[in-house]
C-alpha positions in Angstrom: 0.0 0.0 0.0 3.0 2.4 0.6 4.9 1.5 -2.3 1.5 1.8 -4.2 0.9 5.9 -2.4 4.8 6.8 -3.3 4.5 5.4 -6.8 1.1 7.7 -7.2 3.2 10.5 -6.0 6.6 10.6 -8.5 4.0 9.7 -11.3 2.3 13.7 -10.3 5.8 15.0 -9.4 7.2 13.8 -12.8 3.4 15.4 -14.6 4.1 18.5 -13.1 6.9 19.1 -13.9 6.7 17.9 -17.6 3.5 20.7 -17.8 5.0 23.5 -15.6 7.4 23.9 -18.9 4.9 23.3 -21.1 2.7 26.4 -19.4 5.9 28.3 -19.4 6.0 27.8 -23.4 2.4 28.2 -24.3 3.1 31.5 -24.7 6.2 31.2 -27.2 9.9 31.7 -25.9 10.4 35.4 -27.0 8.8 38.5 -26.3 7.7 41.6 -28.4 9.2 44.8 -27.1 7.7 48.3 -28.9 9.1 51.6 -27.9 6.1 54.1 -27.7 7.7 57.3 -27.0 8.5 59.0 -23.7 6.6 60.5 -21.0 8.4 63.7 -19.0 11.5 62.4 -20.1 10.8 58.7 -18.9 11.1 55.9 -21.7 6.9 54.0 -21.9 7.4 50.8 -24.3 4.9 47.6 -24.4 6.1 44.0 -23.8 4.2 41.3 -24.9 4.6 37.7 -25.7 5.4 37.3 -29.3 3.2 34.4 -30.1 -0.1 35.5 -29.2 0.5 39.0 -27.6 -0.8 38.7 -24.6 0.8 41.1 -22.0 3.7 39.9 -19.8 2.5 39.0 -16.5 6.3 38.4 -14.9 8.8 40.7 -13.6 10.3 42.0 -16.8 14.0 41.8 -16.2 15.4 44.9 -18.9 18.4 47.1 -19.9 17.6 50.6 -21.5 20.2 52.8 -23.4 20.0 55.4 -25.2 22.6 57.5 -27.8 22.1 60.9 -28.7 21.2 61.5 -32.7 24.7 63.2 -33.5 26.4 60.0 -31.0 28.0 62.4 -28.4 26.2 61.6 -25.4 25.3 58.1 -24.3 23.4 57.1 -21.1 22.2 53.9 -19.4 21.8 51.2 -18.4 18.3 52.4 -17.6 16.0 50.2 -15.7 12.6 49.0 -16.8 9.6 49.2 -14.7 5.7 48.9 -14.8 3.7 51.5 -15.6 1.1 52.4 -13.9 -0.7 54.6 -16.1 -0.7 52.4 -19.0 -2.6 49.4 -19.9 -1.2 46.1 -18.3 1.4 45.7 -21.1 2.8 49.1 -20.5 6.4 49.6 -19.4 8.2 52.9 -18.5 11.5 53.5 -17.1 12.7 54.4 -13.7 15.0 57.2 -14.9 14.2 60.2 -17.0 16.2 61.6 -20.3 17.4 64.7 -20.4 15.9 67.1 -23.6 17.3 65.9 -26.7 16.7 64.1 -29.4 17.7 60.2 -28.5 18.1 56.7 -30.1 16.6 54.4 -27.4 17.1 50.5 -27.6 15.4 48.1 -25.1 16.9 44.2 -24.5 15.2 42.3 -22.6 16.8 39.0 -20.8 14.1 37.5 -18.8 11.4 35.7 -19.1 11.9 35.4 -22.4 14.1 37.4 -25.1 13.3 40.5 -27.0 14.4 43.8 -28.1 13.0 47.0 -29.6 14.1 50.4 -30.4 13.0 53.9 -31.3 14.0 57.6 -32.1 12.9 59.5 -29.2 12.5 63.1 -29.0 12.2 64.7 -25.2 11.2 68.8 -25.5 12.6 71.5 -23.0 10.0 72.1 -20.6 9.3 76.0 -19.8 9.1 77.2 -16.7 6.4 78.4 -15.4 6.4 82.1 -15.8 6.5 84.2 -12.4 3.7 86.6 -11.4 4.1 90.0 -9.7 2.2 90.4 -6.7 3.0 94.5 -7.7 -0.3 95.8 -8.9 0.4 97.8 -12.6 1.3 101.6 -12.0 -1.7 104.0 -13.5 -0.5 107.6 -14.0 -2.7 109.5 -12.9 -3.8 113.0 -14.7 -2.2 116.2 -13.8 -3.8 118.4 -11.8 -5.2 121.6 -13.6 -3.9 124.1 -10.4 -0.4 122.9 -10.6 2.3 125.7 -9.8 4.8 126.1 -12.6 8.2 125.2 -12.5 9.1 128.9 -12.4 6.7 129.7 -9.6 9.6 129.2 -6.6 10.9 131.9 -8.5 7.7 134.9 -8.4 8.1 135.3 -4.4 11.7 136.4 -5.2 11.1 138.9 -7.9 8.5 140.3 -6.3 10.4 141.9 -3.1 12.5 142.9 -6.7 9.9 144.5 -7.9 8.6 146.3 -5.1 12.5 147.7 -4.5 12.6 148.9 -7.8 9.5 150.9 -7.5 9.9 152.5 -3.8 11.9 155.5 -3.7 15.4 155.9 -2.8 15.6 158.9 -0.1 19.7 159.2 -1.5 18.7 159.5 -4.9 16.3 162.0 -4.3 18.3 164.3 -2.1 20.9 164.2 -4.6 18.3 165.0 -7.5 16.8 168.2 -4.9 20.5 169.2 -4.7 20.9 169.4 -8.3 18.0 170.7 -9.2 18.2 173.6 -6.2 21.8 174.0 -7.3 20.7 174.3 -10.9 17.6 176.8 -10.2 20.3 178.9 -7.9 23.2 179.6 -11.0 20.3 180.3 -13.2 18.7 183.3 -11.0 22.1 184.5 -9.9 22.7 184.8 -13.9 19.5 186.4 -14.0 20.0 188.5 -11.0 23.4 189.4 -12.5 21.5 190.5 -15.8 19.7 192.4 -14.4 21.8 194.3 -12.3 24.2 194.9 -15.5 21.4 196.2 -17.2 20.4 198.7 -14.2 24.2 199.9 -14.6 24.0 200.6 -18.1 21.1 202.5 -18.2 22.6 204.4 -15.1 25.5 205.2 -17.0 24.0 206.7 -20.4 21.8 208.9 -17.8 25.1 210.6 -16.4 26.6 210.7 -19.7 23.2 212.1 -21.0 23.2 215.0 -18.5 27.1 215.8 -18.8 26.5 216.5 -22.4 
C-alpha cells in the first residue's frame, strides 16, 4: 500500500513538472518589445509575448540605453519598470532623459528574449512664468492748479519789484540838490542880468546930463 501511495506520488511530481514547462512555453519563448515614445523624459514601451501577444504578467528583467542623434552623449543602463498609467502591457522607465533628441534600444533577458528600439525626442519644458504680486502703476492726470516750475521763482522777484518801484531817499536828495543848485546859477545869472542892465542904463543917464 506504501509503495502503491509513493509510486502515485513521483507519477504527479514527474506530470508537473513535464506541464509547468509546457505552461511556461504556451506563450512562445520570446517577447515583443515596442518603444512608444517618452513620458516627461521617462522611456513608456509595451512587452508582450510574441506568439499570441498577450501582456507579460512576470517581472520583466530589462536594460535601457539610449545615444544621442549626433552619438555624443550616451546614457544607461536604464532600468525598466511597470507602468502604472498604461494598460497592463505598458512599461516605463525608472530614470528620465534629459531634452534631446535620442536613439533608445530596449533588450530584454528575462522571461523570455526580446528587443525594440525607437528615435525619441524629449522637449525642453518652460518654466512656469513668475507673477508680480506688484499691482500695474496707472499715471494719474495732472492736476489743472499745478504751480509752474518757475513759480519758486515769483516770491523772489516780487520783493524785486517792489524795490525797484519805492523811492530811494539818496537819490532824491541828490536829485533836490541838483535841481536847487541848478535853479540857484540860473537866477544868480539872471540877477546878474539884471543888475548889469540897471548899470548901463545908469551910465548913459550921467553921460546924457554931462553932455
Amino acid at each position: 500500500m506504501r509503495i502503491r501511495i509513493v509510486f502515485s506520488a513521483a507519477l504527479a511530481a514527474l506530470g508537473l513538472m513535464f506541464l509547468l514547462p509546457a505552461a511556461a512555453h504556451a506563450h512562445g519563448d520570446t517577447v515583443k518589445v515596442v518603444v512608444t515614445g517618452q513620458r516627461e523624459g521617462r522611456v513608456t514601451a509595451d512587452v508582450t509575448w510574441e506568439n499570441d501577444g498577450d501582456a507579460v504578467d512576470e517581472a520583466v528583467a530589462a536594460s535601457v540605453n539610449a545615444v544621442s542623434v549626433d552619438g555624443t552623449r550616451t546614457l544607461g543602463p536604464y532600468r525598466l519598470v511597470r507602468d502604472p498609467a498604461a494598460a497592463p502591457a505598458g512599461w516605463t522607465t525608472a530614470e528620465a532623459l534629459p531634452p534631446g533628441s535620442w536613439k533608445v534600444g530596449i533588450d530584454v533577458g528575462f522571461p523570455a528574449l526580446g528587443h525594440g528600439e525607437l528615435e525619441v525626442a524629449v522637449p525642453v519644458v518652460d518654466p512656469a512664468p513668475v507673477t508680480s504680486a506688484t499691482p500695474p502703476v496707472i499715471p494719474s492726470a495732472a492736476p489743472t492748479s499745478a504751480p509752474s516750475a518757475a513759480s519758486p521763482a515769483s516770491p523772489a522777484s516780487a520783493p524785486a519789484a517792489s524795490s525797484a518801484q519805492a523811492p530811494d531817499p539818496a537819490a532824491d536828495s541828490q536829485g533836490y540838490a541838483v535841481w536847487w543848485t541848478t535853479a540857484g546859477v540860473a537866477v544868480t545869472a539872471v540877477a546878474g542880468a539884471a543888475v548889469g542892465l540897471l548899470l548901463r542904463r545908469r551910465r548913459r543917464v550921467r553921460l546924457d546930463r554931462l553932455g
